[in-house]
C-alpha positions in Angstrom: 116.7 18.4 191.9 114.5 21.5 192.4 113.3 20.0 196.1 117.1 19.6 197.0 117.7 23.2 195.7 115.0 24.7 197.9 116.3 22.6 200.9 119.5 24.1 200.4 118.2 27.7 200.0 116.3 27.1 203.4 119.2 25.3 205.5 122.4 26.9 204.1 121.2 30.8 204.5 124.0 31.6 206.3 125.8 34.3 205.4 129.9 35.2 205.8 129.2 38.7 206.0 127.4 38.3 209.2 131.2 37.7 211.1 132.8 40.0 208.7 131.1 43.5 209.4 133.4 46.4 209.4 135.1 44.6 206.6 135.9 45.4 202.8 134.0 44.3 199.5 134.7 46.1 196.1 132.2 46.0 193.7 133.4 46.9 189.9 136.2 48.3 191.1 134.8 50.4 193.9 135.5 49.7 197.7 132.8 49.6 200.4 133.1 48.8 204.1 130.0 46.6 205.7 129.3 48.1 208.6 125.4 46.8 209.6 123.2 44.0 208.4 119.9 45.4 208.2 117.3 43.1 206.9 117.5 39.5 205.6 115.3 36.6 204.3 114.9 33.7 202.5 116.4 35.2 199.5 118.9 37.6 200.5 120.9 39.7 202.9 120.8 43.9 202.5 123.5 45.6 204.3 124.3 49.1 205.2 127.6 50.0 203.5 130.0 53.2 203.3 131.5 54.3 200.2 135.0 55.7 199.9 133.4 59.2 200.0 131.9 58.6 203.7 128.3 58.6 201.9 126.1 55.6 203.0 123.9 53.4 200.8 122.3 49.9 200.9 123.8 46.5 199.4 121.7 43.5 198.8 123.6 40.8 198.7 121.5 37.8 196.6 122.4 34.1 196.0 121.3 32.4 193.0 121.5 28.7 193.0 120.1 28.4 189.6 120.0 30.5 186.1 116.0 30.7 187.1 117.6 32.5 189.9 120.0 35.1 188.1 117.2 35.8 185.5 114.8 36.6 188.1 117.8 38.7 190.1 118.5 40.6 186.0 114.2 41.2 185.9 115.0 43.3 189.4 117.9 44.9 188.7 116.3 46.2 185.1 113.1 47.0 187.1 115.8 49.6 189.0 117.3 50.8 186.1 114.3 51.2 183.4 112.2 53.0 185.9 111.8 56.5 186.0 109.9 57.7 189.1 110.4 59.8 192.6 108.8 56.8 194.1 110.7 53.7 193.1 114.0 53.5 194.6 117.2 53.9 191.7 119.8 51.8 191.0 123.2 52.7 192.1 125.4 49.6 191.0 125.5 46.0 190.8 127.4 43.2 189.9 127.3 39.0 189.7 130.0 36.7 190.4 130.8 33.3 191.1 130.8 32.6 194.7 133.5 29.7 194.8 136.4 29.8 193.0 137.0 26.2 192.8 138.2 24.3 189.8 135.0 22.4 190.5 132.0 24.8 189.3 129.6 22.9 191.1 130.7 22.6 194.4 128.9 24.5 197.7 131.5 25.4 200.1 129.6 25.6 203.9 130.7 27.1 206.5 132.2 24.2 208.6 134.4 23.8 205.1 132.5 21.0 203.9 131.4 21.3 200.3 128.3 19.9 198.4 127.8 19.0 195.0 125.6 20.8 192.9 126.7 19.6 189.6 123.6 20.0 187.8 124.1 21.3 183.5 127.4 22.9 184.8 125.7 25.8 186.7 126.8 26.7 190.4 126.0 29.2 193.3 126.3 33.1 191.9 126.0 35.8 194.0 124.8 39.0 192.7 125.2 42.2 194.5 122.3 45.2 194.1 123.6 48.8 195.3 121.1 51.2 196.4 120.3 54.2 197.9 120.3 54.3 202.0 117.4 56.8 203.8 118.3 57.5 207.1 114.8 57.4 208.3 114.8 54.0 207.0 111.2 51.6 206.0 107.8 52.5 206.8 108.0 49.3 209.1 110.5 51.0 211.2 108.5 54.3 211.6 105.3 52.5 212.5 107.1 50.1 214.6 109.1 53.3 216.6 105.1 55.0 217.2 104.1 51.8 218.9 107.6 52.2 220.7 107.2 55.6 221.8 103.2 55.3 221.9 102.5 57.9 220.3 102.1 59.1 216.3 105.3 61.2 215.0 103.3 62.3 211.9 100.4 64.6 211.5 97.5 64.5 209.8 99.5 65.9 206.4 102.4 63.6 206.2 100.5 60.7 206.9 99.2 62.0 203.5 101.9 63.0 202.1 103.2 59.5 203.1 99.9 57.7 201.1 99.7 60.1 198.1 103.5 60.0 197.6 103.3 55.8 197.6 100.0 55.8 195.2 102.2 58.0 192.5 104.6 54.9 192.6 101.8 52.4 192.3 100.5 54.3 189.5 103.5 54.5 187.6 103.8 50.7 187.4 100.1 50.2 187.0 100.6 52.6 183.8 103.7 51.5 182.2 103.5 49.0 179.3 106.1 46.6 179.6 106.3 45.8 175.9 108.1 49.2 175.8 111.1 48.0 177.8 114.2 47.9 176.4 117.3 45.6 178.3 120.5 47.8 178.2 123.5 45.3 176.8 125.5 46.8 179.5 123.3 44.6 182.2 124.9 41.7 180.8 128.7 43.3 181.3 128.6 42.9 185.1 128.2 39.4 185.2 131.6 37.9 185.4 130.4 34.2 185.3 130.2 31.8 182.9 126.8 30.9 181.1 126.6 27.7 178.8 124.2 30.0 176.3 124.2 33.7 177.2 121.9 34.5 174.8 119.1 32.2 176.2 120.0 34.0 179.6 119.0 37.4 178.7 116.2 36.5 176.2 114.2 34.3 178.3 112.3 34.6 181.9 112.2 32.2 184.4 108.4 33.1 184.0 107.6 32.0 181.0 104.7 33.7 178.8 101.1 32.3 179.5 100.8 28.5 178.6 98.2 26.8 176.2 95.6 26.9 179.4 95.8 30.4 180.4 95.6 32.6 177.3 94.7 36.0 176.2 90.8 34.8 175.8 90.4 34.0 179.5 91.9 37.7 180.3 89.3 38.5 178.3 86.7 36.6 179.7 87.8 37.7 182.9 85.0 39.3 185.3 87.9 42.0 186.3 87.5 44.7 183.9 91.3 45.7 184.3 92.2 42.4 182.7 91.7 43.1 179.5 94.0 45.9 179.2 96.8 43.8 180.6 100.2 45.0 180.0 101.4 46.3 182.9 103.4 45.8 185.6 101.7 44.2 189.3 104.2 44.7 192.5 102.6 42.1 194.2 104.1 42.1 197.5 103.7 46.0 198.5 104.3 45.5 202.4 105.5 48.5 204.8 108.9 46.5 205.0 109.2 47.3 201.1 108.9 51.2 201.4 111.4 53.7 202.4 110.4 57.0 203.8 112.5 60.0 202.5 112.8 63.6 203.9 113.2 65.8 200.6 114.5 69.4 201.5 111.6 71.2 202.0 110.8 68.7 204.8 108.0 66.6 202.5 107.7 62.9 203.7 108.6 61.0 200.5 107.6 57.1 200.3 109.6 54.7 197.8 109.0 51.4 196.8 112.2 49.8 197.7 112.2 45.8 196.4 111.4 45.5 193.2 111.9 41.9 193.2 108.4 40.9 193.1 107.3 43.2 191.0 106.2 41.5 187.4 104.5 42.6 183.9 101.2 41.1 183.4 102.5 39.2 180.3 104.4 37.0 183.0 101.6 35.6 184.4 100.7 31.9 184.0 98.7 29.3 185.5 101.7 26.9 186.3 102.8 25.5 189.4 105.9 27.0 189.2 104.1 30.8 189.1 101.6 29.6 192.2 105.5 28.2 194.0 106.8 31.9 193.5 103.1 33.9 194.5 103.7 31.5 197.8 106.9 32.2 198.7 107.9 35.4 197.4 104.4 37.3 198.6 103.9 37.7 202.3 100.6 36.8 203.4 99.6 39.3 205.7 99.0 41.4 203.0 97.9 38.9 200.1 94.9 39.4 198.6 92.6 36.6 197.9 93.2 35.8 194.7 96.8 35.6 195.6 96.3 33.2 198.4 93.6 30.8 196.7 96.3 31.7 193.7 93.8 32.2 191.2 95.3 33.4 188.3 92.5 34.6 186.0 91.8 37.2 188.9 95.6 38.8 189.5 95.5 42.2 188.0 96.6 45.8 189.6 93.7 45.5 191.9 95.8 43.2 193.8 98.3 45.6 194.3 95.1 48.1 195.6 94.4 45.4 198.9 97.8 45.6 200.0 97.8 49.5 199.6 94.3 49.2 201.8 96.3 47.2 204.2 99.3 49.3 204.8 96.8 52.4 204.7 94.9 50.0 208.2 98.9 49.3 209.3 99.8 53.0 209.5 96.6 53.7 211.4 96.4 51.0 213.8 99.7 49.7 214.0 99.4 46.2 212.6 97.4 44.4 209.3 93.5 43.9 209.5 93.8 40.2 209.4 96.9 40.3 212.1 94.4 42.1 214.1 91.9 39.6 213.7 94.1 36.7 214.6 94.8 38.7 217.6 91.5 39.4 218.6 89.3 36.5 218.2 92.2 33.6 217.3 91.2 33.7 213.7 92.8 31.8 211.0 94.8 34.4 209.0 93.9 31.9 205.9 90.8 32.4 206.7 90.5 35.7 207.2 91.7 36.7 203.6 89.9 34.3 201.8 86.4 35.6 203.4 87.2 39.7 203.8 87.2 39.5 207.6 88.4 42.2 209.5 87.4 44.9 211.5 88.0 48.6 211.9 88.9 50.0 215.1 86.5 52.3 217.2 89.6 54.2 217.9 93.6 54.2 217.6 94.2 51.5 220.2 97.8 52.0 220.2 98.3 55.5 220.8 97.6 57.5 223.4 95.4 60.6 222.8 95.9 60.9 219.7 93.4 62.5 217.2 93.7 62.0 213.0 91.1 64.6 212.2 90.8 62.4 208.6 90.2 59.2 210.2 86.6 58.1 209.2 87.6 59.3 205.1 90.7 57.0 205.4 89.2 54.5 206.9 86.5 54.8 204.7 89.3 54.2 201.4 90.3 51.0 203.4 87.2 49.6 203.2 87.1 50.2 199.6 90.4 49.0 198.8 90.1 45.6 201.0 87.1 43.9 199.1 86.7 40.5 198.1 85.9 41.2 194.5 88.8 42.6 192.8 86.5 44.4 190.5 84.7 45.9 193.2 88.3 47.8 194.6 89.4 51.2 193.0 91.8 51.9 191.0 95.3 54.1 191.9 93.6 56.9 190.1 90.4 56.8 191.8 92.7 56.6 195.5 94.4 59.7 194.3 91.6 61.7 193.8 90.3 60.7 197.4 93.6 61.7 199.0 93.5 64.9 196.8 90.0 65.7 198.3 91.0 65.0 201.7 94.1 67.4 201.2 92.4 70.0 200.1 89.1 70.0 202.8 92.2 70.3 205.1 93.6 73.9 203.1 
């Protein structure tokens, strides 16, 4: 049943929305005209919206075709609510439905009109809706991608670091916070107007389930990463430039925020199942996956895997692309490959500007090279990319 759930997932993406822009949704209670889809993949659709005030703002539109699913969707949306930092992005609203209102709870309506059973323990397709806040500037993606538009870098030498230093303060946050110190507000639960066969087994239990008789706390232990054996914390896991927001504060600061929390996991999550190694490969994208991600070895994922992609997006900003997207380009490397054996190269120069000068080029690139290393032990940690950043701030004063 799970391959013919996946097939669906794949195949039946489409989404109504898509011929219904400039149209009206109301969320609990609260009406919002669609007026652009902005982003989409395998799992889900993010619009821009207007409110009834005229103020714009993100939704997120995600279909769940199993209770995995909506606990996985409830991890995000308490990730957005629990957090408490400039640099993760807030919750605004949200809410889960059903998405056919058929007698039959189990039926898939397409869009031709023809319906598919998916009468499996009485559970059907929900759709949960994630409201967030909308910065006009928009991802980091989208600034990089308008420099190698325009040819030319729109940030200085400071807000690049403001940019970097900004983002690290959100990685730290997660790296820091314990996870055995959340609490799940009841009122989560209230905006799911669906029907669960056991409710209670819903909001108690993850779809990732603690670690299994194989993988326990003595191999963390054993581990050769050091950070392993202080292991409750939370791992983002798939930090890409596509997942960060730039913000303009009012003193004209360049503000990064983590934007998709839906990756984002406690340590006490990780197992050694297939199921886990299934959600690393489709849920992390590769370009900036660290080793231990791709060869999915678990007994090595720890918040030095978030420190490669940070390395990467640090190269991406620079140069205008991933190291190992580079090196496919370059010499037809295997992006596989590439990863798994730590090959990349830096550039001599900015290849994609024209004359442009970063007067901290050499220390940044020197933090990439520490940050993209085969041996997660062997990478920094947030603090120890903070305090570089901070040094190259102030030898700018």
């Amino acid at each position: 049943m799970s391959l013919i759930l996946n097939l669906l997932k794949n195949c039946f993406c489409y989404d109504g929305f898509i011929n219904n822009l400039n149209s009206e949704i109301t969320i609990n209670g609260k009406s919002y005209s669609i007026k652009n889809l902005l982003y989409e993949n395998s799992t889900s659709f993010t619009y821009l919206i207007l409110n009834n005030t005229n103020n714009l703002a993100l939704l997120k539109k995600i279909t769940c075709f199993t209770t995995d699913d909506v606990k996985l969707t409830l991890n995000e949306i308490d990730h957005y609510r629990i957090f408490n930092n400039d640099n993760l992005i807030r919750l605004i609203d949200f809410q889960i439905t059903q998405e056919i209102e058929d007698d039959n709870d189990s039926i898939f309506r397409l869009s031709n009109n023809q319906t598919i059973s998916l009468d499996y323990s009485n559970q059907s397709l929900k759709i949960c809706y994630i409201i967030l806040p909308y910065y006009p500037l928009g991802t980091l993606q989208n600034c990089i991608t308008k420099q190698i538009i325009n040819g030319e870098l729109q940030w200085d030498d400071s807000q690049v670091l403001q940019v970097l230093m900004t983002l690290s303060n959100g990685i730290k946050y997660l790296h820091n916070r314990n996870p055995l110190e959340k609490i799940s507000s009841p009122d989560t639960y209230s905006k799911i107007d669906i029907k669960f066969d056991d409710l209670s087994t819903l909001k108690n239990n993850s779809p990732l389930d603690p670690l299994d008789d194989s993988y326990n706390s003595a191999t963390l232990s054993s581990s050769t990463n050091n950070e392993l054996e202080n292991n409750h914390y939370y791992i983002h896991m798939n930090l890409t430039p596509e997942n960060i927001m730039i913000d303009n504060t009012q003193d004209s600061q360049l503000n990064a925020i983590i934007s998709d929390l839906s990756t984002c996991i406690p340590t006490t999550m990780i197992r050694n199942t297939i199921d886990f190694k299934e959600w690393i490969e489709d849920r992390c994208n590769i370009f900036y996956k660290s080793p231990e991600l791709l060869n999915k070895n678990i007994n090595l994922i720890s918040k030095k895997t978030d420190i490669w992609s940070f390395g990467c997006i640090i190269y991406q900003l620079l140069y205008g692309l991933s190291p190992f997207q580079r090196e496919e380009q370059l010499k037809g490397a295997s992006i596989v490959y590439s990863i798994s054996t730590c090959k990349y190269s830096i550039p001599e120069n900015i290849e994609i500007f024209k004359d442009v000068t970063i007067k901290n080029i050499n220390e940044l690139n020197e933090i990439i090279k520490k940050c993209i290393q085969l041996d997660p032990s062997k990478r920094p940690t947030i603090d120890e990319i903070i305090d570089d950043l901070e040094k190259i701030k102030n030898n700018n004063v």
